[in-house]
FIKOLFI-640750 format. One line per 4 residues: their letters; for each residue z, y negated, x of C-alpha. Coordinates in nm, 4 decimals. Layout:
% FIKOLFI-640750
a) Z/Y/X ~ ... .
END
This chain:
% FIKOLFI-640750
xxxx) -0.1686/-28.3007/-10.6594 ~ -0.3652/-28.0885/-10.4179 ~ -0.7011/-28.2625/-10.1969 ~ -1.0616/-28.1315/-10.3243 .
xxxx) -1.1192/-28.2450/-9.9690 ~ -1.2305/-27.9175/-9.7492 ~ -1.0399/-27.8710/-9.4307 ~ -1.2156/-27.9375/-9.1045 .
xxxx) -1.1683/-27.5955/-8.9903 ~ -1.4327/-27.5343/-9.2968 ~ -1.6835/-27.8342/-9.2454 ~ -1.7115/-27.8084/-8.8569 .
xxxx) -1.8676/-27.4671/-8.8881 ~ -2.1065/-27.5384/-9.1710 ~ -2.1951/-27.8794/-9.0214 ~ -2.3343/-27.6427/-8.7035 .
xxxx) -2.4687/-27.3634/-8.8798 ~ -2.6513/-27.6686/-9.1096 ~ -2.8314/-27.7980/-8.8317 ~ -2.8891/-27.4996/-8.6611 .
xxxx) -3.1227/-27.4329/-8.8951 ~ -3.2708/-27.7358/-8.9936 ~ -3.3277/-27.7214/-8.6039 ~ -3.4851/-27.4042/-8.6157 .
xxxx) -3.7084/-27.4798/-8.9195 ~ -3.8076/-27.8032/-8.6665 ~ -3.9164/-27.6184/-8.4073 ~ -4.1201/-27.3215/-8.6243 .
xxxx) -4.3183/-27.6475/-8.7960 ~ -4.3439/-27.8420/-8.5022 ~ -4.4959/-27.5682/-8.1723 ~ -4.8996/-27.5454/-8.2452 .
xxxx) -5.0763/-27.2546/-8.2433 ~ -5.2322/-27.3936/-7.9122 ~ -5.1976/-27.2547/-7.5254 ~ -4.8427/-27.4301/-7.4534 .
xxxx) -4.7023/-27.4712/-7.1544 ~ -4.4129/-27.1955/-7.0532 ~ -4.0984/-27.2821/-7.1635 ~ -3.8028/-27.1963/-6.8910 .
xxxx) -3.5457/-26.9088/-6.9815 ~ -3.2145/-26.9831/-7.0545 ~ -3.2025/-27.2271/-7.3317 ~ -2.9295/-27.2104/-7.5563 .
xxxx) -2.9399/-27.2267/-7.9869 ~ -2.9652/-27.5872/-8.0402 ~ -2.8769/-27.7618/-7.7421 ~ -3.1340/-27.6270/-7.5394 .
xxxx) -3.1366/-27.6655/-7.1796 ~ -2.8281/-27.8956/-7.1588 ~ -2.5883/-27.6298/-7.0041 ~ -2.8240/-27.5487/-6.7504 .
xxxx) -2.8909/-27.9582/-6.5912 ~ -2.5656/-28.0165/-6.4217 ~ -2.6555/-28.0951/-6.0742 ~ -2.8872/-28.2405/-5.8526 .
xxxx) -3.2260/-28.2891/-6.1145 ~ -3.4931/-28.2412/-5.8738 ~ -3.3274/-27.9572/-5.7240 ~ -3.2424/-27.8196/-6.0192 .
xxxx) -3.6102/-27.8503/-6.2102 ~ -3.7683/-27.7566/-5.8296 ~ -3.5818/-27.3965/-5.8529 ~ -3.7232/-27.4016/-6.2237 .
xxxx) -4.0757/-27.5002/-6.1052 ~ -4.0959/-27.1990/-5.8343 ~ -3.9722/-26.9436/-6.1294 ~ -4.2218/-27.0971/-6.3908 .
xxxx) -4.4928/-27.2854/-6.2307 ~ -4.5299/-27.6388/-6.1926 ~ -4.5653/-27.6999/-6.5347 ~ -4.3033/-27.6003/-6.7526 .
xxxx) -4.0937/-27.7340/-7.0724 ~ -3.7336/-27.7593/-7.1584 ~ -3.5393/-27.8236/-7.4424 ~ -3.2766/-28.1183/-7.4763 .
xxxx) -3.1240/-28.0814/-7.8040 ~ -3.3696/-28.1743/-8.0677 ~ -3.6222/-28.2951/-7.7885 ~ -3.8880/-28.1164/-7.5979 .
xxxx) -3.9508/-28.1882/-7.2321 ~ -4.2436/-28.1402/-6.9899 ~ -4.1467/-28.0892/-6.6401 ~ -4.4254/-28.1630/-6.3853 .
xxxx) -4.4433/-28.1251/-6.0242 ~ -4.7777/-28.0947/-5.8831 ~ -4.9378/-28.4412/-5.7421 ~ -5.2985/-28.3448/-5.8942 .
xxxx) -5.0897/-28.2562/-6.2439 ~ -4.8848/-28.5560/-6.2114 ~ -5.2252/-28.7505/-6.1647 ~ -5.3397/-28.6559/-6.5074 .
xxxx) -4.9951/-28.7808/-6.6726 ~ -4.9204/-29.0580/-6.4997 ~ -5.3447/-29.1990/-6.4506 ~ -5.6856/-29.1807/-6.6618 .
xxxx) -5.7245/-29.0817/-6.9896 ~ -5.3543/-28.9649/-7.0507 ~ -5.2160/-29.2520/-6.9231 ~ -5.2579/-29.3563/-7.3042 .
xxxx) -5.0663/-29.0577/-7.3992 ~ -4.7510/-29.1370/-7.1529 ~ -4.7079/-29.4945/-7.2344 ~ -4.3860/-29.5073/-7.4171 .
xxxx) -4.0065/-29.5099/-7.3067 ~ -3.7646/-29.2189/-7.4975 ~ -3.4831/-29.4085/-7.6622 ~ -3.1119/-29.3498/-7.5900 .
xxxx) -2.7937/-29.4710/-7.6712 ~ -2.7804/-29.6769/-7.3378 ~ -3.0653/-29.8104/-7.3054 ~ -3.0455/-29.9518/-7.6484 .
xxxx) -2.7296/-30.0906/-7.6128 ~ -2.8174/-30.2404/-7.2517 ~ -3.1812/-30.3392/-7.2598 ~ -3.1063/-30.6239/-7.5512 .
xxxx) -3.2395/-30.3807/-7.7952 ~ -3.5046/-30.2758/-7.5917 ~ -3.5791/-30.6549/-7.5129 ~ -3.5926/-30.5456/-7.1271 .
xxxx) -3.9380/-30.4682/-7.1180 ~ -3.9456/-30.1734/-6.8579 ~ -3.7586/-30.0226/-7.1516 ~ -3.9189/-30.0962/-7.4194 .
xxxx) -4.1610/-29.9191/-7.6499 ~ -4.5536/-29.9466/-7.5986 ~ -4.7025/-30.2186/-7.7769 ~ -4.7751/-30.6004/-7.7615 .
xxxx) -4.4123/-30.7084/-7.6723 ~ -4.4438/-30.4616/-7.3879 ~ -4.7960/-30.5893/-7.2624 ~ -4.7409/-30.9393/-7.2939 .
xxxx) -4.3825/-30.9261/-7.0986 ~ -4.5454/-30.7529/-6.8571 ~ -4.8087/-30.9997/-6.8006 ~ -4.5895/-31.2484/-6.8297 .
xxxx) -4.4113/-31.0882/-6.5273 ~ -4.6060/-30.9604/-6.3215 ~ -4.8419/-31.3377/-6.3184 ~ -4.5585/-31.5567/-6.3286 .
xxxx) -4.2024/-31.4120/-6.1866 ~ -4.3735/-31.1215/-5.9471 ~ -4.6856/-31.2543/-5.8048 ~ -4.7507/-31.2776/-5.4250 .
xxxx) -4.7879/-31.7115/-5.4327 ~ -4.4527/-31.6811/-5.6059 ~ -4.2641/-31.4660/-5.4022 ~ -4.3946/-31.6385/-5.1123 .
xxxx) -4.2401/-31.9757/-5.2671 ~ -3.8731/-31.7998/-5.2456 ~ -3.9221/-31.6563/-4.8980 ~ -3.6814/-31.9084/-4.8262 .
xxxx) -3.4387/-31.7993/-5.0441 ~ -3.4459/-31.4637/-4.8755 ~ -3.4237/-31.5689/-4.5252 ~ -3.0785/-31.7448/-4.6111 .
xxxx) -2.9011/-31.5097/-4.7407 ~ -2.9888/-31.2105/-4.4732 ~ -2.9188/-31.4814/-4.2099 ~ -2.5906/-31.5698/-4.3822 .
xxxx) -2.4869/-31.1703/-4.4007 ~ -2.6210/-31.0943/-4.0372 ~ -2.3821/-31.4102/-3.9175 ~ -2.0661/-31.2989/-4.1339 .
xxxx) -2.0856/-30.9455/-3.9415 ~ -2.1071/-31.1239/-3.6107 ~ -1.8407/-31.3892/-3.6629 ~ -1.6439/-31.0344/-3.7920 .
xxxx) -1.7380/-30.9169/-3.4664 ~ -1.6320/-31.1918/-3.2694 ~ -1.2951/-31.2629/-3.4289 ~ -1.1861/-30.8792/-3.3847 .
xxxx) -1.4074/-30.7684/-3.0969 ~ -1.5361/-30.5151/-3.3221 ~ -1.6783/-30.4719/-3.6824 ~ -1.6917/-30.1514/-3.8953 .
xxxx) -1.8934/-30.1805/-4.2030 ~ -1.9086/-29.9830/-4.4964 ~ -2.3313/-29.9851/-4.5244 ~ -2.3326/-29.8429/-4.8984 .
xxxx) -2.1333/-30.1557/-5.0083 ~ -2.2968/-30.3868/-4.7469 ~ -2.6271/-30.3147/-4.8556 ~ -2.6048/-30.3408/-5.2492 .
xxxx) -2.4184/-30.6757/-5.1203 ~ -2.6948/-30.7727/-4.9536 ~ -3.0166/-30.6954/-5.2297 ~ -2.7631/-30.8238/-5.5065 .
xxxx) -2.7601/-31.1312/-5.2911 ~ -3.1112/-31.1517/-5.2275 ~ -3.1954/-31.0279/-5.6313 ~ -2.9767/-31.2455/-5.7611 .
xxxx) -3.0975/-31.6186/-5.5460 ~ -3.4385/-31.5273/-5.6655 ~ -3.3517/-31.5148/-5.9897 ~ -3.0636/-31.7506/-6.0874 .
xxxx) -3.1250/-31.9634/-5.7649 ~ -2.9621/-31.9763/-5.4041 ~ -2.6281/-32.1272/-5.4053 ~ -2.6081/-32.1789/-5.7923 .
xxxx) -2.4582/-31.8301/-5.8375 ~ -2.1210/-31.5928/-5.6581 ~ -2.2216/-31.2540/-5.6244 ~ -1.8623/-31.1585/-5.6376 .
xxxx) -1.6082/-30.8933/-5.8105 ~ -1.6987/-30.9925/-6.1559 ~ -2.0501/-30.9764/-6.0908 ~ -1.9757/-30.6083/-5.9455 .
xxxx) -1.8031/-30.5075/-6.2031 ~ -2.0680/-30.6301/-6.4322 ~ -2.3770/-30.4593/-6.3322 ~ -2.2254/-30.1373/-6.0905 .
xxxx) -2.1199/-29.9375/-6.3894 ~ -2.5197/-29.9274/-6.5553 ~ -2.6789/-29.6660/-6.3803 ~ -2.3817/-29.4325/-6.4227 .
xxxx) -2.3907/-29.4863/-6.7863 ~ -2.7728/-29.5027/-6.7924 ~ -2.7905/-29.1636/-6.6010 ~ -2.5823/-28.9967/-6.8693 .
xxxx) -2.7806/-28.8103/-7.1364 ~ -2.5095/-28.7379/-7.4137 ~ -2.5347/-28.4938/-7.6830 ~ -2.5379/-28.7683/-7.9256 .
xxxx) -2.8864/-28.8590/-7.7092 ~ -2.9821/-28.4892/-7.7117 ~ -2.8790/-28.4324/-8.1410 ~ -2.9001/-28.7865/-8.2846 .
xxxx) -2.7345/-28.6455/-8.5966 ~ -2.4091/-28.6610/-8.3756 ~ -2.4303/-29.0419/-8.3026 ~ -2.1201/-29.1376/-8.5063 .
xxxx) -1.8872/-28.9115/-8.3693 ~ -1.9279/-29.0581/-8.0151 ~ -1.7759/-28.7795/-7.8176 ~ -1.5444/-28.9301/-7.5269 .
xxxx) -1.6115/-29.2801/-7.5973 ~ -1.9412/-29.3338/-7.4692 ~ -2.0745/-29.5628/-7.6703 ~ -1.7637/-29.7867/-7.6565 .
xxxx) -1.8098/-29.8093/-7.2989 ~ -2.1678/-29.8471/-7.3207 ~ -2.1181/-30.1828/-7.5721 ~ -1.8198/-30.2882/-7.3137 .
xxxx) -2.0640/-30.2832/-7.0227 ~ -2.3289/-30.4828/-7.1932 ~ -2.0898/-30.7527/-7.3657 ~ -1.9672/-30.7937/-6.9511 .
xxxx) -2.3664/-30.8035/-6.8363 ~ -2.4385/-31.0480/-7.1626 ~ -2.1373/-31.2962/-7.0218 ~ -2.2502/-31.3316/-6.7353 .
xxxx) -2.6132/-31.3750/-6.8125 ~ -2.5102/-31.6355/-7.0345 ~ -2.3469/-31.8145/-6.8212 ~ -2.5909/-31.8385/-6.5587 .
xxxx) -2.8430/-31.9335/-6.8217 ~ -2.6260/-32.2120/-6.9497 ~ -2.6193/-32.3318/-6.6264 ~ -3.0245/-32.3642/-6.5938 .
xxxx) -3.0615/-32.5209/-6.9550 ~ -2.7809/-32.8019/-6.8286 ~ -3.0142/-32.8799/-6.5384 ~ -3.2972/-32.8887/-6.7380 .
xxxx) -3.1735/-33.0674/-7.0230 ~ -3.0152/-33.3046/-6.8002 ~ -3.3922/-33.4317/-6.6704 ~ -3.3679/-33.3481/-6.3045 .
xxxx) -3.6633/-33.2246/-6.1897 ~ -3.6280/-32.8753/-5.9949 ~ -3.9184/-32.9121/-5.6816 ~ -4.2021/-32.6243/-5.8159 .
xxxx) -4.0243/-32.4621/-5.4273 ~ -3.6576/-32.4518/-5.5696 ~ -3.7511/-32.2906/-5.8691 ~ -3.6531/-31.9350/-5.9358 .
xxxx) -3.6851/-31.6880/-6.1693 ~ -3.4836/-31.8493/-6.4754 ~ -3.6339/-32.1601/-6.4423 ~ -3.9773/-32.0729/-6.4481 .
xxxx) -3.9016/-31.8034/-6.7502 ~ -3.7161/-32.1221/-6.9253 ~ -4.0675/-32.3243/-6.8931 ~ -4.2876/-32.0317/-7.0634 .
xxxx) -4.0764/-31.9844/-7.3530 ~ -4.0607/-32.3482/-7.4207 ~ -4.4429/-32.2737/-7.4877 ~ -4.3623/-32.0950/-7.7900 .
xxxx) -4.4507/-31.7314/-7.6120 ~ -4.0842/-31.6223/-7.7647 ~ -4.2306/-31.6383/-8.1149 ~ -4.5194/-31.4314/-8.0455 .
xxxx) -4.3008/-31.1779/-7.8197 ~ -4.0189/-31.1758/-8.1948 ~ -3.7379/-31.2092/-7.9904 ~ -3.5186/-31.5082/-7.8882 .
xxxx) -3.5960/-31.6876/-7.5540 ~ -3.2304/-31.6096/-7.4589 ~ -3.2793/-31.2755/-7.5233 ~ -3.5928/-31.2521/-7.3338 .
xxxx) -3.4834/-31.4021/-7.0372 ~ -3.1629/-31.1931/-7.0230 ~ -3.3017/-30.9065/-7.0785 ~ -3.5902/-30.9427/-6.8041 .
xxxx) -3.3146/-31.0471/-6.5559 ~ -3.1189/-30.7422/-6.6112 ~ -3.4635/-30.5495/-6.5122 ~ -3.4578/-30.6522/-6.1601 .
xxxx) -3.0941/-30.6994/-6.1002 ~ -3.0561/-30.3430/-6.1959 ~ -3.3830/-30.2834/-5.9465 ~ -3.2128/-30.4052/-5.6395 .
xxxx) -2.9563/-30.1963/-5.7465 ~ -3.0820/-29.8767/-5.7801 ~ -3.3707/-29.8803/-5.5341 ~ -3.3475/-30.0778/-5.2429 .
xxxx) -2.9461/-30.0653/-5.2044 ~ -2.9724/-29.7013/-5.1721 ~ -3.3128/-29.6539/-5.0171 ~ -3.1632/-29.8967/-4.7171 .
xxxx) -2.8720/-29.6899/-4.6882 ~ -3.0310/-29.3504/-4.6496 ~ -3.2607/-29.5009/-4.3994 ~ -2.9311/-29.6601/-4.1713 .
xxxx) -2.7961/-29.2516/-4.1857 ~ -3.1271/-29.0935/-4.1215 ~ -3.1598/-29.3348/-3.8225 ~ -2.8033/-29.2353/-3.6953 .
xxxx) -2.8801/-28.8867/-3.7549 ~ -3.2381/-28.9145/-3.5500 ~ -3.1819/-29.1736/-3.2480 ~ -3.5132/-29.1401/-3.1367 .
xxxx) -3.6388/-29.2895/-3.4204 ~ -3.3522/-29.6064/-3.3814 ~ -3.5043/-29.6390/-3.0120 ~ -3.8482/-29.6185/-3.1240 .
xxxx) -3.7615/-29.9300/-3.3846 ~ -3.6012/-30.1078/-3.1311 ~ -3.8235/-30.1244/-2.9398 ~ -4.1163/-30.2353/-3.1971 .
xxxx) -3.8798/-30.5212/-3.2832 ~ -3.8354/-30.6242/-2.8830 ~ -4.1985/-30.6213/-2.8441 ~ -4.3072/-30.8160/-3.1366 .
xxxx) -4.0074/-31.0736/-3.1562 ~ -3.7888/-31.0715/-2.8531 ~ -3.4206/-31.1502/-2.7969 ~ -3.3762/-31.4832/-2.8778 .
xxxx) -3.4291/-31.5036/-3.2241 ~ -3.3632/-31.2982/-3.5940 ~ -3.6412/-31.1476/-3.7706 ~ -3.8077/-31.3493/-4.0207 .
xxxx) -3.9882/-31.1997/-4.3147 ~ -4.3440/-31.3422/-4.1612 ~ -4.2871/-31.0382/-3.8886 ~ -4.2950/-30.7906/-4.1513 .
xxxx) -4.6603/-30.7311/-4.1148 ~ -4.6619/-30.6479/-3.7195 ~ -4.3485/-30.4066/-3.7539 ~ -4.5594/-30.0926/-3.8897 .
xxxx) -4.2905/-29.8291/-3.7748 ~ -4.0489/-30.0205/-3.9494 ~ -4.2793/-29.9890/-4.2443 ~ -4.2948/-29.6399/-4.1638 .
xxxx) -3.9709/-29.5878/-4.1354 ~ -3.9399/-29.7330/-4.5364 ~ -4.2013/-29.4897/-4.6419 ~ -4.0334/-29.1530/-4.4981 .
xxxx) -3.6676/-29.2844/-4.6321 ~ -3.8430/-29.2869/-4.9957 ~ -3.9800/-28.9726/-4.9463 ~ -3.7051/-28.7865/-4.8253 .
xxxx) -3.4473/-28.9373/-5.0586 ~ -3.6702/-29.1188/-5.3342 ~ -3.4097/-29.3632/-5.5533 ~ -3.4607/-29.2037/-5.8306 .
xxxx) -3.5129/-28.7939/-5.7927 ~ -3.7073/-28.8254/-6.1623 ~ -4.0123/-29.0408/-6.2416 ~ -3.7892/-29.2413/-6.4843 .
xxxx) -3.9181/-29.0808/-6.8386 ~ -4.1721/-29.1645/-7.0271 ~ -4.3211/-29.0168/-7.3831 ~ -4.6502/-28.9479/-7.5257 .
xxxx) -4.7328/-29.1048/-7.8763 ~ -5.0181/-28.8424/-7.9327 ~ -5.1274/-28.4788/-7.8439 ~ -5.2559/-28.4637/-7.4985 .
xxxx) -5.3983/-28.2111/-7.2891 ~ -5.2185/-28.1628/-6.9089 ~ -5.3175/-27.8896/-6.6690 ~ -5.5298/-27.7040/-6.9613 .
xxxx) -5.1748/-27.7058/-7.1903 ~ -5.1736/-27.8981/-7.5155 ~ -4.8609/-28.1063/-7.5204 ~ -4.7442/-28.2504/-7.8767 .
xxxx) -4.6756/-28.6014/-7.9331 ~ -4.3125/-28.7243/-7.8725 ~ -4.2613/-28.4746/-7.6019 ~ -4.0746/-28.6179/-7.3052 .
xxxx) -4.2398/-28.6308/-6.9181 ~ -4.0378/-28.5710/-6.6082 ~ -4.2370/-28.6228/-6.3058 ~ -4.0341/-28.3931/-6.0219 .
xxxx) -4.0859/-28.6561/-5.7409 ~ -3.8019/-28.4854/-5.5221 ~ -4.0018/-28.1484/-5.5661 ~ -4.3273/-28.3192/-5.4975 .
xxxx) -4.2305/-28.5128/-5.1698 ~ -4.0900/-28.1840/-5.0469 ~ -4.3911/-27.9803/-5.0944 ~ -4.5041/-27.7602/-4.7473 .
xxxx) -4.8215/-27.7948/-4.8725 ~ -4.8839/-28.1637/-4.9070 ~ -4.5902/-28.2255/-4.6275 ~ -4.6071/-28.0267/-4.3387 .
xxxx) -4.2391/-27.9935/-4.2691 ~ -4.1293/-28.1230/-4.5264 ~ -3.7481/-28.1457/-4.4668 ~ -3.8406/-28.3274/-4.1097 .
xxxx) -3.7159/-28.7062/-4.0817 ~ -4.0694/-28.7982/-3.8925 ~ -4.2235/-29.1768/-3.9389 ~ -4.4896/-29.0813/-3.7477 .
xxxx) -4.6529/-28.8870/-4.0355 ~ -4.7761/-29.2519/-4.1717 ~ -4.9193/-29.3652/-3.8887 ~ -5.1318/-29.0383/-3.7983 .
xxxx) -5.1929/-28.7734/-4.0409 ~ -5.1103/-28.9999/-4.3575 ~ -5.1452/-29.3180/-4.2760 ~ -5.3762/-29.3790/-4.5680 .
xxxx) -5.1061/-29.2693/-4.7844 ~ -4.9896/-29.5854/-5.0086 ~ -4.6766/-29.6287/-5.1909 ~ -4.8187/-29.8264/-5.4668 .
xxxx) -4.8660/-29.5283/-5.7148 ~ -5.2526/-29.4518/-5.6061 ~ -5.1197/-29.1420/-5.4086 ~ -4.9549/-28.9062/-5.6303 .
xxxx) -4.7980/-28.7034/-5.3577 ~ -4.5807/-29.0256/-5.2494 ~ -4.4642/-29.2053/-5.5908 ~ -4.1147/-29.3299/-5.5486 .
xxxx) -4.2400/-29.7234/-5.7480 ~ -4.4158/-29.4361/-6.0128 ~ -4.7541/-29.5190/-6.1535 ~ -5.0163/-29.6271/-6.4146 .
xxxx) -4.9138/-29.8604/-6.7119 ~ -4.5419/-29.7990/-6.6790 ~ -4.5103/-29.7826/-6.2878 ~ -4.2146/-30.0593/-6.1324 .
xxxx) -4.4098/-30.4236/-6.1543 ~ -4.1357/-30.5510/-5.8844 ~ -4.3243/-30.2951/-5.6003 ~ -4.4319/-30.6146/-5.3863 .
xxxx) -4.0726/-30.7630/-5.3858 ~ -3.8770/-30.4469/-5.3113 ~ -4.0701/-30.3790/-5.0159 ~ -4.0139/-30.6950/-4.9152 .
xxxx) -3.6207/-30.6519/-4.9541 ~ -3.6740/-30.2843/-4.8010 ~ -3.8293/-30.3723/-4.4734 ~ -3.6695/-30.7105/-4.3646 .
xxxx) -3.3621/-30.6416/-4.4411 ~ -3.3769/-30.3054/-4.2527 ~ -3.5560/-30.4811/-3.9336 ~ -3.3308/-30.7562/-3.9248 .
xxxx) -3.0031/-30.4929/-3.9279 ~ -3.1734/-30.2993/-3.6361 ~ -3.2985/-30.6026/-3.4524 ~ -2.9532/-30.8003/-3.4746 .
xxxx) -2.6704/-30.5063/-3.3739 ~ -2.6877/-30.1525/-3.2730 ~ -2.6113/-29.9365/-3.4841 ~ -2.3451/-29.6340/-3.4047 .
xxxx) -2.0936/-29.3908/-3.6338 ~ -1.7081/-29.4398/-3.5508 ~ -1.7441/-29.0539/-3.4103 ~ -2.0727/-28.9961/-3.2963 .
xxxx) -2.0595/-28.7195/-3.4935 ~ -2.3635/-28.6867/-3.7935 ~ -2.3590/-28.8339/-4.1060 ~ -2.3070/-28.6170/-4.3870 .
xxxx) -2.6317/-28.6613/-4.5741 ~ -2.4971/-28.5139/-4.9322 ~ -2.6927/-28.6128/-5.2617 ~ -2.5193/-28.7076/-5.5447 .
xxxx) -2.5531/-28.5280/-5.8651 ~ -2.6816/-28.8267/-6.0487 ~ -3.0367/-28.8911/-6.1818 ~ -3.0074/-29.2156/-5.8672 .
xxxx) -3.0101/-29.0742/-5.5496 ~ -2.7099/-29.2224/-5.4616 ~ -2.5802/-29.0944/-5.0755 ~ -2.2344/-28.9062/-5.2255 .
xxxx) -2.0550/-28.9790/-4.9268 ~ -1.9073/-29.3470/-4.7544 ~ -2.1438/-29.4577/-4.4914 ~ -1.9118/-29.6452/-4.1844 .
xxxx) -2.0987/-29.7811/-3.9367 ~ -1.9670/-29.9853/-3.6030 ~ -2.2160/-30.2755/-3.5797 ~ -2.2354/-30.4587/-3.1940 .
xxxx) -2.4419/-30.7736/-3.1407 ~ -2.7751/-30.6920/-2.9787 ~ -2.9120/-31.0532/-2.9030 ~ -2.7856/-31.3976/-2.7579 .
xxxx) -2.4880/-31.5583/-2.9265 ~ -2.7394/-31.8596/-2.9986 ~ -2.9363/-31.6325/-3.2016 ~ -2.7075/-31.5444/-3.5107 .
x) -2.6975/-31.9789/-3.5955 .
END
């Protein structure tokens, strides 16, 4: 008996030619009659601008931005995108009155699966779970008299890295580090014994393999993402490996968390000093906040965690490395540190994160890094949940915002010479210039409502961890030769290539503990 089944040579055709044109009918209903901003060339039937986004992003959208203006759209699948990159146009998105418009996160297959259901509240939808995380945050987990409290925490593990490279050093007379993998060793370290507590945690492979894999997967905008009517087929697996990496994150989590409810349960007092992150997010809950927020404390708590693991991660891991190769690439600059550091501590001791405030070219130093090679190359997205007005253009609700930072902290206009590793620039002509998303020519944190809540913290991270590197051991390359400064081609700014570095002892044996 024959099948009444069609073969797929027959359905695969009609499925595309079916929503071709309920794509097409989309679009006719959905662009106003309205002054619109200009929509780059190139865009393909259905999938839009996909084909053309295969590279470096802000290089990419920068060559789109001097063909189009700097404010154009694109089309991802389904989705329409506004591309931005102008400070004073970025201002209007990001600030004001249409900050209400760009308060939301797009959702993707990712950040669903990885965010708790969008329990992570830098990726969740505007509303009153958002806010009241936030708050919650930003008062009790982020606040200067808190982070203060765990200074401690962060002085013990640099010292403990610094010392493991110099007992390296002194067992083999020499000690050649890989800085990509030393670094995210170091802020995992540091992220981690502010949140789940110094010593009560092993940043080790499993933890690795836990976390490295998210930004990867996060960075990945699928055509199940871009044509949600695809979801089910899952081309390649993604969403396999996307429930995989979160089931390894959630065991972890778990674990640690377990851990934390054992102490407390067990009625020993944690001193209001020792407590960190879990503890204190263990104490709200108990308040009952979880059943206003209408998700489990566990949940919460994980999913907040994740937030600023995933932080250290993609910020300050790579922002520290670019700044070691820009300082090997610009010696000058290294002697110029090194000597701040000799003046305002001396020989006989390792930097402590009190110094931070006297070591402004160290500061300065941070600053240029993130505007040379900002983390992320993208303002991470956001969405508008009604029709705005940017630059004279009406934008429609749901339309996606990409600010352009790499385009914006290259600008000749705003950045005379723009492609110049120079410090100097923020301690003379912009020294006013802030990085705490006030100045929209300098927004690697982002801004408004949905800028990075954790800004205080990863400077913190950023600046002592790069003075106490340059203070403890000079710095050299294996060859003397330059370091290959390559970009990666994904939406982090990850440095593409290994970073190996011979580090020597600079002070007094006595010195390193």
């Amino acid at each position: 008996m024959g099948s009444f089944l069609p073969s797929p040579i027959t359905i695969i055709p009609s499925i595309f030619i079916f929503f071709l044109c309920l794509y097409c009918v989309r679009r006719k209903n959905t662009i106003p009659n309205k002054k619109v901003p200009p929509e780059a060339g190139g865009g393909w039937p259905l999938i839009g601008h996909l084909p053309l986004l295969r590279g470096h992003m802000g290089r990419l959208l920068g060559a789109l931005a001097d063909k189009h203006g700097p404010i154009f759209t694109i089309r991802l699948g389904v989705h329409r995108a506004v591309v931005v990159s102008k400070p004073e146009i970025a201002k209007e998105c990001l600030s004001g009155l249409n900050d209400n418009a760009f308060p939301n996160r797009p959702k993707s297959i990712a950040i669903n699966h990885l965010s708790y259901n969008y329990a992570n509240f830098a990726l969740s939808p505007y509303g009153p779970y958002w806010r009241e995380m936030r708050k919650i945050t930003v008062l009790e987990l982020l606040s200067n008299h808190r982070l203060a409290m765990r200074s401690h925490v962060r002085e013990s593990e640099l010292k403990n890295s610094v010392k493991e490279v110099y007992n390296k050093w002194v067992k083999k007379g020499s000690c050649l580090v890989e800085m990509k993998i030393w670094m995210e060793d170091i802020t995992l370290k540091l992220t981690a014994g502010v949140i789940a507590g110094n010593g009560r945690i092993n940043v080790n492979d499993r933890f690795r393999e836990a976390f490295k894999p998210f930004f990867d997967l996060m960075g990945t905008f699928t055509m199940a993402d871009a044509i949600p009517y695809l979801r089910w087929f899952d081309f390649g697996g993604y969403e396999k490996e996307v429930k995989k990496t979160g089931k390894k994150m959630d065991d972890l989590l778990q674990e640690w968390l377990n851990e934390h409810k054992r102490q407390k349960n067990s009625g020993n007092q944690v001193a209001e000093a020792e407590k960190d992150f879990m503890d204190v997010m263990l104490e709200i809950l108990d308040g009952g906040t979880n059943k206003i927020l209408n998700f489990e404390a566990d949940t919460i708590i994980k999913a907040t965690c994740v937030g600023l693991i995933l932080g250290a991660i993609g910020l300050t891991s790579i922002t520290l490395t670019w700044a070691v190769a820009l300082l090997l690439n610009n010696p000058h600059v290294l002697k110029k540190a090194q000597e701040e550091l000799n003046t305002q501590i001396g020989g006989q001791r390792l930097v402590q994160e009190s110094d931070i405030k006297n070591l402004v070219y160290i500061q300065a130093i941070i600053k240029e890094t993130l505007r040379l090679y900002p983390p992320a190359v993208l303002v991470p997205p956001r969405e508008n949940l009604e029709d705005c007005t940017v630059d004279r253009y009406h934008i429609p609700a749901g339309t996606i915002l990409f600010v352009n930072l790499w385009k914006i902290h290259h600008d000749p206009q705003v950045w005379p010479n723009p492609w110049e590793f120079r410090p100097e620039r923020f301690l003379t002509t912009h020294k006013d210039v802030d990085l705490r998303g006030m100045h929209y020519e300098l927004l690697p944190f982002g801004s408004g409502r949905r800028g990075c809540p954790a800004i205080s913290f990863a400077l913190q991270v950023l600046q002592f961890t790069l003075a106490s590197l340059v203070h403890a051991f000079e710095i050299a390359t294996p060859s003397d030769e330059p370091v290959d400064m390559t970009e990666s081609l994904r939406f982090n700014n990850v440095k593409e290539m290994p970073l190996q570095v011979l580090l020597t002892p600079r002070l007094p044996s006595k010195a390193y503990g």
